[in-house]
Biopython code that builds the backbone (N, CA, C, O; Angstrom):
import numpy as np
from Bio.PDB.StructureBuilder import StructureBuilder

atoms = [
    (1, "UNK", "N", (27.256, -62.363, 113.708)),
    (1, "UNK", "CA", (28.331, -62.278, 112.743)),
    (1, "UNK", "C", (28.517, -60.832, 112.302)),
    (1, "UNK", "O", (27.504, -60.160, 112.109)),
    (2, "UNK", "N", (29.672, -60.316, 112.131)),
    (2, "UNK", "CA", (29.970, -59.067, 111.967)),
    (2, "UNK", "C", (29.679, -58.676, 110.471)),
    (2, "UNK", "O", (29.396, -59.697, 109.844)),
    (3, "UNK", "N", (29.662, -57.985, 109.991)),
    (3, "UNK", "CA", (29.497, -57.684, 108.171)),
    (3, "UNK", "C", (30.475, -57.009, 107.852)),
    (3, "UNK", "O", (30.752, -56.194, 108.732)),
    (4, "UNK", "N", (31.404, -56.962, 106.626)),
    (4, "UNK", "CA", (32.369, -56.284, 106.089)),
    (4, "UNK", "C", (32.098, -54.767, 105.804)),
    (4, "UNK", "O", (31.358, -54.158, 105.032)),
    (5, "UNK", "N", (33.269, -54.321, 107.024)),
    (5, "UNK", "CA", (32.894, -52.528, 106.401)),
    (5, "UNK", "C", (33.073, -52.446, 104.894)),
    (5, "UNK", "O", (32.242, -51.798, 104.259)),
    (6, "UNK", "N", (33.788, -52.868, 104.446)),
    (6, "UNK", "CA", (33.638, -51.986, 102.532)),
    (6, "UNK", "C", (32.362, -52.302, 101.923)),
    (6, "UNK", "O", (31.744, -51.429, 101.314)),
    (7, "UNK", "N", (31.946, -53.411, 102.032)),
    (7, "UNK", "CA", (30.643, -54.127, 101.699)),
    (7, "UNK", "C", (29.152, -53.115, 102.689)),
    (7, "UNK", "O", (27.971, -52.946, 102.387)),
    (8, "UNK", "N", (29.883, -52.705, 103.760)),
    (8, "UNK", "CA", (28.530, -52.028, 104.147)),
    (8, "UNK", "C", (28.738, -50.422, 103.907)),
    (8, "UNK", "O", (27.780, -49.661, 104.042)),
    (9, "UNK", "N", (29.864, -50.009, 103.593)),
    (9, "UNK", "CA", (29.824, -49.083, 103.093)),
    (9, "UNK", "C", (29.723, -48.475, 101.736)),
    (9, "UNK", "O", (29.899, -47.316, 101.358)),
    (10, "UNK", "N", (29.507, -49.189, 101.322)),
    (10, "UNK", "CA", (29.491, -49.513, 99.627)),
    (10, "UNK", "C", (31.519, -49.045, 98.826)),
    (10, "UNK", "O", (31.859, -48.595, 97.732)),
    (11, "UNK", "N", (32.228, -49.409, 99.910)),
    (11, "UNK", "CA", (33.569, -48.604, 99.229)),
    (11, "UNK", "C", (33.883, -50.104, 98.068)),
    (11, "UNK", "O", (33.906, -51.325, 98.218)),
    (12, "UNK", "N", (34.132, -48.913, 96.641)),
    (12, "UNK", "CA", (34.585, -50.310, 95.808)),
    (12, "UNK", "C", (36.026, -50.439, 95.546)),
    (12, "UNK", "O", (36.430, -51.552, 95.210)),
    (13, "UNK", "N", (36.949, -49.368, 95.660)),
    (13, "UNK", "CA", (38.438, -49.128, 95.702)),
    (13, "UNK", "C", (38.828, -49.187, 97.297)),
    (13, "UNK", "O", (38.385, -48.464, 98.190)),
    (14, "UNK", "N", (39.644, -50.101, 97.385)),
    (14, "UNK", "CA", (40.655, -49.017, 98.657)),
    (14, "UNK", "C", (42.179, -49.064, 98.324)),
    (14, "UNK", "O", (43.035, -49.824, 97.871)),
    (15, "UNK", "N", (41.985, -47.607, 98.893)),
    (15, "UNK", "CA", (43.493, -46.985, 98.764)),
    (15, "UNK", "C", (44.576, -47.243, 99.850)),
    (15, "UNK", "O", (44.269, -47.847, 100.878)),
    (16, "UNK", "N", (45.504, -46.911, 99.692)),
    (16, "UNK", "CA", (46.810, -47.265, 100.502)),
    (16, "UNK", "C", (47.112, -45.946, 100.331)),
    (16, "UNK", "O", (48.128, -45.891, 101.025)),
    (17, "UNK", "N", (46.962, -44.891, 99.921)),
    (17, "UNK", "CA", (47.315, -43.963, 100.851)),
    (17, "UNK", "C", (46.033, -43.097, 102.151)),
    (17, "UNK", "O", (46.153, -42.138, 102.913)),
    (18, "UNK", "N", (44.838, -44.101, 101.824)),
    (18, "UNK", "CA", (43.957, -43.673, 103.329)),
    (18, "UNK", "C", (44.446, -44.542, 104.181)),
    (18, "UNK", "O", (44.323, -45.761, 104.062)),
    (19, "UNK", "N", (45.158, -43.837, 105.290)),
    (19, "UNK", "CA", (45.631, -44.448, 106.262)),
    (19, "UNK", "C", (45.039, -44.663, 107.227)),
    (19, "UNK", "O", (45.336, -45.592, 107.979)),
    (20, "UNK", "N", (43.648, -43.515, 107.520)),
    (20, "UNK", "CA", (42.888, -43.598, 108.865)),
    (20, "UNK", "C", (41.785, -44.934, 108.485)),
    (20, "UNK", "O", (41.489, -45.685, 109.415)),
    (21, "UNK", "N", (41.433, -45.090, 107.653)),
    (21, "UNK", "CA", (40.601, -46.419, 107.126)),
    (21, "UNK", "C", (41.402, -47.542, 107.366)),
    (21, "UNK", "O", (40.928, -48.485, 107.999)),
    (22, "UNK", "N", (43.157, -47.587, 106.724)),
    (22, "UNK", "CA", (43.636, -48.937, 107.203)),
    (22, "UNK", "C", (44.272, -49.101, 108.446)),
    (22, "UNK", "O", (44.928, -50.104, 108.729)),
    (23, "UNK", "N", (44.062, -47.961, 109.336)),
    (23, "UNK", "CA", (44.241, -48.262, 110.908)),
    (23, "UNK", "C", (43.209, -48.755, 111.573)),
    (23, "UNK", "O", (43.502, -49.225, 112.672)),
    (24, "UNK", "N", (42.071, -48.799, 111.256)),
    (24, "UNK", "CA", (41.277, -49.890, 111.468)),
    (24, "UNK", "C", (41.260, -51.517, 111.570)),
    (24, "UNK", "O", (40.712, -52.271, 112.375)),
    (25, "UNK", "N", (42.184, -51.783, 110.286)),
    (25, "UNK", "CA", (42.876, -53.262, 110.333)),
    (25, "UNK", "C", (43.974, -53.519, 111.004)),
    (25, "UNK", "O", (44.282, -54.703, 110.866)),
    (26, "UNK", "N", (44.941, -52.734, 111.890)),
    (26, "UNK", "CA", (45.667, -52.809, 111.970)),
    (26, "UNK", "C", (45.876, -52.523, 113.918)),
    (26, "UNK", "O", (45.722, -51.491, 114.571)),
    (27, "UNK", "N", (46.220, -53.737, 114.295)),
    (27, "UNK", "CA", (46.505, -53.520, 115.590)),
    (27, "UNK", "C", (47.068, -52.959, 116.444)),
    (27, "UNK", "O", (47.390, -51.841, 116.042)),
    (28, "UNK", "N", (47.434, -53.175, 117.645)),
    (28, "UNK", "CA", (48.141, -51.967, 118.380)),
    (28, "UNK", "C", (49.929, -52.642, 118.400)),
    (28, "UNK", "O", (50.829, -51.865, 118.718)),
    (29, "UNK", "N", (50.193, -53.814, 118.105)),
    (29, "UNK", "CA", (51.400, -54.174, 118.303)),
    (29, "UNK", "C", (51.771, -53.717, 116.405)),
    (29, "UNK", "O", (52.918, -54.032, 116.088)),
    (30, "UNK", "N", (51.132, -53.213, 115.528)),
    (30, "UNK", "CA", (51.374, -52.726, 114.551)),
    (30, "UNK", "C", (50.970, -54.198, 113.316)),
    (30, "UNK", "O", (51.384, -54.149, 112.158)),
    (31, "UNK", "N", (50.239, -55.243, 113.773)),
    (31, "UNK", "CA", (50.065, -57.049, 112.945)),
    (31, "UNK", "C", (48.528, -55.980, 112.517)),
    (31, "UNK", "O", (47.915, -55.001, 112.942)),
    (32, "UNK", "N", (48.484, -57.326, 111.019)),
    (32, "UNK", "CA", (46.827, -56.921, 110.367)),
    (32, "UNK", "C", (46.425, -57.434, 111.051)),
    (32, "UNK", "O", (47.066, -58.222, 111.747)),
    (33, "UNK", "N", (44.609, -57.124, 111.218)),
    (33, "UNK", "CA", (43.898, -57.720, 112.328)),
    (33, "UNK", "C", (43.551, -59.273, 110.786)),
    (33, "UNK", "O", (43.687, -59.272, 109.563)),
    (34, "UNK", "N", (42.950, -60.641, 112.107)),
    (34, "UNK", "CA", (42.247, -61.333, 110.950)),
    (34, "UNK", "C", (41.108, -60.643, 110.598)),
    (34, "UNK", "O", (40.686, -59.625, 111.147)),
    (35, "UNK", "N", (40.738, -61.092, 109.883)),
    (35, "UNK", "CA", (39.057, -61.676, 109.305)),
    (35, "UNK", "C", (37.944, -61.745, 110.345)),
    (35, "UNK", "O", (37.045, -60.905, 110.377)),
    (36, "UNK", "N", (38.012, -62.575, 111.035)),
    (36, "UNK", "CA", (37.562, -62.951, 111.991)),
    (36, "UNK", "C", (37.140, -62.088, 113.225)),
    (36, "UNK", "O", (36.215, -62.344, 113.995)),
    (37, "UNK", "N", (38.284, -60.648, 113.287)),
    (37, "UNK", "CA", (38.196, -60.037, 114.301)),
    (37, "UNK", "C", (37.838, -58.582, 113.621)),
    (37, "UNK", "O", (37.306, -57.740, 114.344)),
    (38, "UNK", "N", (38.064, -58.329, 112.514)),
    (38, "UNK", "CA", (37.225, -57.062, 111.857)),
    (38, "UNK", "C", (35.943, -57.544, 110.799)),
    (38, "UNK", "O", (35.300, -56.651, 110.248)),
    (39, "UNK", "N", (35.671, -58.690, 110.592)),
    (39, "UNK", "CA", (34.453, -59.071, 109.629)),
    (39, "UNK", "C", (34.157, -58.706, 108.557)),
    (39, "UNK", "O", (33.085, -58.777, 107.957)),
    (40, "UNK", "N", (35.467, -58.146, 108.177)),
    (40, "UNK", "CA", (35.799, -58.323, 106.660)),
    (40, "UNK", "C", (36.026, -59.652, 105.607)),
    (40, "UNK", "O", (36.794, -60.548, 105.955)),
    (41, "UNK", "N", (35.483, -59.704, 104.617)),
    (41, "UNK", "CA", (35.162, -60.251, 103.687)),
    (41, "UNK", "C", (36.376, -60.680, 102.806)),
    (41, "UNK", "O", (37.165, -59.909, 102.260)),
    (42, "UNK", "N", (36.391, -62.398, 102.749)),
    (42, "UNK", "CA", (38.084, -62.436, 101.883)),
    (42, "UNK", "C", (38.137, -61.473, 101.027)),
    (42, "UNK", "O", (39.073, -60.674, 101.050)),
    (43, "UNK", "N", (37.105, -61.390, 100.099)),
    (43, "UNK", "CA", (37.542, -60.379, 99.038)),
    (43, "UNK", "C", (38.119, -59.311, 99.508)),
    (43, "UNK", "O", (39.086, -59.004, 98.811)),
    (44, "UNK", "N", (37.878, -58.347, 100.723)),
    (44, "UNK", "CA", (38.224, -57.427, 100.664)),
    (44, "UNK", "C", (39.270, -57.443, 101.933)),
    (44, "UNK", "O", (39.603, -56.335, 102.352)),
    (45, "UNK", "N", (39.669, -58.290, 102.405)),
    (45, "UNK", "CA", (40.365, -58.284, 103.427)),
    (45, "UNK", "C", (41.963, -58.672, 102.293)),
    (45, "UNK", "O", (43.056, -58.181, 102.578)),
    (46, "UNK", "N", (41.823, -59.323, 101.433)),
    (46, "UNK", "CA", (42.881, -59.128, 100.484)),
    (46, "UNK", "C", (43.319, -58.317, 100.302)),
    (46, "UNK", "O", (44.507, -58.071, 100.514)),
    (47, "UNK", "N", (42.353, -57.477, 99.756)),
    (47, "UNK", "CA", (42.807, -56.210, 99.109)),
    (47, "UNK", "C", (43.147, -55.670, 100.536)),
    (47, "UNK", "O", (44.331, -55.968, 100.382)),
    (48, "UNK", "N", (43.135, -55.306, 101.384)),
    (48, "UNK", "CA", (42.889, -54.660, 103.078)),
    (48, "UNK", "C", (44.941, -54.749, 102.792)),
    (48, "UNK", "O", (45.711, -53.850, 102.457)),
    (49, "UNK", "N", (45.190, -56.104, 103.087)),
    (49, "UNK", "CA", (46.444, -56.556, 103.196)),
    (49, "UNK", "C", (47.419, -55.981, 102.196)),
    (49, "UNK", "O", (48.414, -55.366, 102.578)),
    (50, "UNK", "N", (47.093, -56.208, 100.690)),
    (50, "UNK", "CA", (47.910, -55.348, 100.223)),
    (50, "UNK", "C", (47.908, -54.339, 100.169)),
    (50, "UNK", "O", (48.873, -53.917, 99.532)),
    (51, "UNK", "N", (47.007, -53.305, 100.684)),
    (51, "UNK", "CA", (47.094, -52.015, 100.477)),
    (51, "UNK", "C", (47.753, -51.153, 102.208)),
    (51, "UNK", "O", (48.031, -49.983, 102.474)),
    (52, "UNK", "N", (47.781, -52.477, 103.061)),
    (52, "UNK", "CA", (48.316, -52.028, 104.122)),
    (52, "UNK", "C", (50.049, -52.190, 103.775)),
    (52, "UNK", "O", (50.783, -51.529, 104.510)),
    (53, "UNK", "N", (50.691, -53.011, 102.724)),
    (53, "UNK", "CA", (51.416, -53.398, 102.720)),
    (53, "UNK", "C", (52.256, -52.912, 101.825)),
    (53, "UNK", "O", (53.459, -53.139, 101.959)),
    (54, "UNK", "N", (51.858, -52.281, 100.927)),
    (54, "UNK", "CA", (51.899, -50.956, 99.883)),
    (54, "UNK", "C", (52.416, -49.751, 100.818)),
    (54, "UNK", "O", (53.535, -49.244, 100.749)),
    (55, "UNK", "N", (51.228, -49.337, 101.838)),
    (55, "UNK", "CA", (51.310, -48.042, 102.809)),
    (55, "UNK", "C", (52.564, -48.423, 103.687)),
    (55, "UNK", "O", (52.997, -47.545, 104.434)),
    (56, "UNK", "N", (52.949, -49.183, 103.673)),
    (56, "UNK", "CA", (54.078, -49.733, 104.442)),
    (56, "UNK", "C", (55.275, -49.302, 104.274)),
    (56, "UNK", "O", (56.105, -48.757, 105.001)),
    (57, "UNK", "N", (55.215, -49.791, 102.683)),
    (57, "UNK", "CA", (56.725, -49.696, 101.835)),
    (57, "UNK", "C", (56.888, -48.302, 101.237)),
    (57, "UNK", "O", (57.956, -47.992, 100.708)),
    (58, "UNK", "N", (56.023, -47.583, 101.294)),
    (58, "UNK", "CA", (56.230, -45.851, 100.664)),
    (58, "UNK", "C", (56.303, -45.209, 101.691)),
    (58, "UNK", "O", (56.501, -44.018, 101.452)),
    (59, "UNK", "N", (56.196, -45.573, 103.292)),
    (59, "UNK", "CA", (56.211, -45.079, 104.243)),
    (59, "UNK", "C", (55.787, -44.303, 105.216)),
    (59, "UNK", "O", (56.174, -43.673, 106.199)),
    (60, "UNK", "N", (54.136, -44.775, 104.121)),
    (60, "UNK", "CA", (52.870, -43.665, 104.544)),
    (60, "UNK", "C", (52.460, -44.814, 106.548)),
    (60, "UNK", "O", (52.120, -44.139, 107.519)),
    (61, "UNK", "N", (52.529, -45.582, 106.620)),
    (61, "UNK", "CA", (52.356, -46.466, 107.768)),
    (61, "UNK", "C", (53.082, -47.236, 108.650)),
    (61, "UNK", "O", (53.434, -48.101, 107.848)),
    (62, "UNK", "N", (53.602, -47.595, 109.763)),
    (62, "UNK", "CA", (54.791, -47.959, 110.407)),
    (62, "UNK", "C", (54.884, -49.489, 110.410)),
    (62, "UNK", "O", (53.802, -50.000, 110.699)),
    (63, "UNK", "N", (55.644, -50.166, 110.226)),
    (63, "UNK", "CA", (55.610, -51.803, 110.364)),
    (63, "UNK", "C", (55.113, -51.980, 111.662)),
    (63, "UNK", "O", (53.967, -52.218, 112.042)),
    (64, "UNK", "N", (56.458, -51.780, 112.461)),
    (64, "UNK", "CA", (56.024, -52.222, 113.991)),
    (64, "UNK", "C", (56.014, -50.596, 114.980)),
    (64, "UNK", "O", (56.689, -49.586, 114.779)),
    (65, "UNK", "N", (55.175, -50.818, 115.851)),
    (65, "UNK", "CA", (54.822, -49.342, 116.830)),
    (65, "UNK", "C", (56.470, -49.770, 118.038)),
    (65, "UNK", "O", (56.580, -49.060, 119.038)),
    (66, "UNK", "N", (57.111, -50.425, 117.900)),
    (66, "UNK", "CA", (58.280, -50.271, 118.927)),
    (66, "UNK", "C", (59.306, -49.280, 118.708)),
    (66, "UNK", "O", (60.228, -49.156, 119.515)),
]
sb = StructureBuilder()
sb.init_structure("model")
sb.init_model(0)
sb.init_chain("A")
sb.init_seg("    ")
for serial, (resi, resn, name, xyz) in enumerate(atoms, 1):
    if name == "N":
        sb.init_residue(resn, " ", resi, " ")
    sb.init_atom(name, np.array(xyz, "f"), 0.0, 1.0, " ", f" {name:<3s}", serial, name[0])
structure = sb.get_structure()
């Protein structure tokens, strides 16, 4: 079973404007990855989502890579 990077990194904020951290969640067709496939933790895979989704709408991150 994989372990949650924020949880093993001890991060207790995440930001939406670190973008190289939430390209990690974020696939190559530009979709969040699940849970399941980065081993992040609901708690923080929540937060993962809105802060990818935040970086989205200010235009710090691209919706789709087409």
């Amino acid at each position: 079973m994989k372990t949650c990077y924020f949880c093993r990194k001890n991060i207790k904020d995440i930001d939406y404007k670190d973008t190289d951290t939430l390209s990690i969640f974020i696939d190559d067709l530009g979709k969040i990855k699940p849970p399941r496939k980065t081993g992040a933790c609901a708690k923080h895979q929540r937060k993962v989502a809105k802060a990818i989704k935040r970086a989205r709408a200010m235009g710090l991150m691209p919706f789709t890579t087409r």
